[in-house]
N, C-alpha and C positions, 0 to 999 in steps of 0.2 A: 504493500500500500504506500501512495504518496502523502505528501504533508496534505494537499489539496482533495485527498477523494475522503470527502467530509461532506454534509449538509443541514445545513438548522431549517426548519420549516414550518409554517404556521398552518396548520390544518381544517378547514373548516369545514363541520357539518352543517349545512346550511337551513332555512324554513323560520317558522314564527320565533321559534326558540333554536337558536344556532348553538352550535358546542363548538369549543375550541382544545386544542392537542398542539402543544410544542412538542416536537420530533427534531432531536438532536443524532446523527449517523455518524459515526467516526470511525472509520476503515482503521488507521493505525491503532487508535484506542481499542478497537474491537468492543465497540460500547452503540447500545442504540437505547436513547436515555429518552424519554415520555414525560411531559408535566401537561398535565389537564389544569385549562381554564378556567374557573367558573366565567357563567357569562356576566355575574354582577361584578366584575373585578373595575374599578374603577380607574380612565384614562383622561388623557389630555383629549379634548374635541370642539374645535369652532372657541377656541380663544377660553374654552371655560372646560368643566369636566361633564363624563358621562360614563355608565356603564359600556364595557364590550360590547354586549349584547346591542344595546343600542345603537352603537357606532356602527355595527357593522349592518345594521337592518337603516339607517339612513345612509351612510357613505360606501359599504362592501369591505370585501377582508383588506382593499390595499391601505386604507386606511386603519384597520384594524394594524395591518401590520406596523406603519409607522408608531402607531398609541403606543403599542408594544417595547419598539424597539426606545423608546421615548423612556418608561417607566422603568424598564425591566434588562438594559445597558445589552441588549441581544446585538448580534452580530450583522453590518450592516448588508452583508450581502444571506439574509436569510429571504428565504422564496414563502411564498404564500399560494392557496390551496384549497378553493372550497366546492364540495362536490353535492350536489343539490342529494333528495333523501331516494329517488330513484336512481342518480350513477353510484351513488353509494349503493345500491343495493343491487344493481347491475355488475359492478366493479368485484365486489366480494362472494357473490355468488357460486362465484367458479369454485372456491376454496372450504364451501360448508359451510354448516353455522359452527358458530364460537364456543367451547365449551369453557366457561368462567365459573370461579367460585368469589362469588362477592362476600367471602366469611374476614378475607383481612382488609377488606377498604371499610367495609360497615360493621357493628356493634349490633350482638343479638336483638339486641331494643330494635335500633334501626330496618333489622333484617326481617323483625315482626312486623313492626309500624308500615312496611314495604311490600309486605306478602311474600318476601323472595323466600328460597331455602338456603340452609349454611353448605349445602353439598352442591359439586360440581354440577352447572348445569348446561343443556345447551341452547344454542340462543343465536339466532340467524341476524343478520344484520338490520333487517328492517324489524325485528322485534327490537333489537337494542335501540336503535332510532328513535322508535316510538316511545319504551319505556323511560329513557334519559331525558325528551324534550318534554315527555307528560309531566316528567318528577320538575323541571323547566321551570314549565306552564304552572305550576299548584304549590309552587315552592315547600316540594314538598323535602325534609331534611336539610341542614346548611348547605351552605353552596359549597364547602369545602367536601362533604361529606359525599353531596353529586358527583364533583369530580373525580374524587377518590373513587367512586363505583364507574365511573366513565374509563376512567385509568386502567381497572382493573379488565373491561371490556379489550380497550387496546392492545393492554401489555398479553392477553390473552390469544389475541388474534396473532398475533405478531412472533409470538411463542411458539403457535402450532403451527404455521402457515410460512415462515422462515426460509425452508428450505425450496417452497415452492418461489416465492414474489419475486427473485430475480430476472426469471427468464419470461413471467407472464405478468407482475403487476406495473412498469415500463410502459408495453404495448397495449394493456387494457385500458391505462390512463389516456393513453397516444389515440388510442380509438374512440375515446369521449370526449378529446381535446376540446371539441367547439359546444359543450355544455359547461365545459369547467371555468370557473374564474380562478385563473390562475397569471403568474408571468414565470412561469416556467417557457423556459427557449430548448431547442431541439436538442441541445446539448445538457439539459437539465435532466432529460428524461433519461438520457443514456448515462448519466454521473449517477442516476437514483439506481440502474442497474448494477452499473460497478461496485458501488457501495454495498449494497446488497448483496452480493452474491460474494463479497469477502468475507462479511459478516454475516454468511451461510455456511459458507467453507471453515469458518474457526469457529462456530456453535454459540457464537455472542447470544448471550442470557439479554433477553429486553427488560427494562425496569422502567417501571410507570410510578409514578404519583401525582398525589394533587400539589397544584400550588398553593403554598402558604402565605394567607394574608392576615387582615384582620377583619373582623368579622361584627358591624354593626345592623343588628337586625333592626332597630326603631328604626334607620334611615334607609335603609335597605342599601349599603355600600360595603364593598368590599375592597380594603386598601394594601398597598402594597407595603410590605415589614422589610427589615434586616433579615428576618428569616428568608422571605420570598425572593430576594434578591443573592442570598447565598445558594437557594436551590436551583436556581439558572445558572451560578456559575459552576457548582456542581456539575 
């Protein structure tokens, strides 16, 4: 691997309630590192602030992505990414549903209050779609507590599916190119295969978390800490 076959990427799931996924790849590190959004994370927007969420349902992820790089010291050449809830579910398709245990992002309260069970289950992508923006939509659990179960979703897919996404998630992306909001260039797609398929080849463990903020429910805002800024550099 070279110093350059790396990539930071701002991921969007898109719709009334969008999710957000920083996706950090690093071929030499042998490291493919996850931090989940919430969508209430508060940014820079129009001279004043606003949630993510918002920002990105008024201006789109490029703007999402500058907020970002604004708050959160990200890297200036990181790509952005959002793929409406049908290429998502088009995109992932190929690969099965997901089997996730959401036993270490949520607390048995949580997992009651949720319906879910604490054992392995599985879970196609448009179920997860649905069931993240519902949880969105109804605030239902912190936001941190969402992401952390969002996270778990990811780091889950990305786990079992590894071995396959070099040679097919590239070209699935390439073939949905003119639904996606992206500014990925022709040479982005093929850096996302190289990358992948190193970090296939040497069995890179995915690690997903939530980002860490602070958490004021009266106002409904979510800020950014010392902590959340050490988990990005992490």
């Amino acid at each position: 691997p070279k110093a350059d076959d790396r990539m930071t990427l701002l991921l969007c799931t898109a719709g009334e309630q969008p999710g957000f996924l920083l996706v950090y790849l690093n071929a030499a590190q042998n490291s493919l590192n996850l931090l989940a959004v919430p969508g209430e994370l508060t940014v820079p927007f129009n001279g004043e602030t606003a949630s993510l969420a918002h920002c990105y349902g008024a201006a789109g992820p490029a703007r999402c992505r500058q907020a970002l790089l604004e708050v959160l010291g990200l890297p200036e050449d990181m790509l952005y990414l959002a793929l409406s809830p049908a290429v998502l579910e088009k995109t992932a398709s190929r690969y099965g549903p997901v089997r996730v245990g959401f036993s270490g992002a949520l607390t048995a309260d949580e997992l009651a209050e949720t319906g879910l069970s604490a054992a392995v289950q599985s879970i196609s992508a448009k179920e997860a779609h649905a069931l993240l923006s519902g949880w969105d939509a109804e605030g239902t659990l912190p936001p941190a507590r969402r992401a952390a179960a969002r996270a778990a979703v990811w780091e889950a897919f990305f786990r079992q599916d590894l071995a396959l996404l070099p040679a097919t998630l590239p070209d699935a992306l390439r073939a949905s190119s003119a639904a996606l909001l992206t500014d990925f260039a022709a040479q982005d797609y093929t850096l996302l295969g190289t990358v992948l398929e190193f970090l296939a080849n040497n069995s890179a463990l995915p690690h997903a978390e939530a980002l860490p903020g602070a958490w004021d429910a009266k106002a409904g805002t979510y800020t950014v800490t010392d902590a959340s800024r050490a988990a990005v550099q992490t």
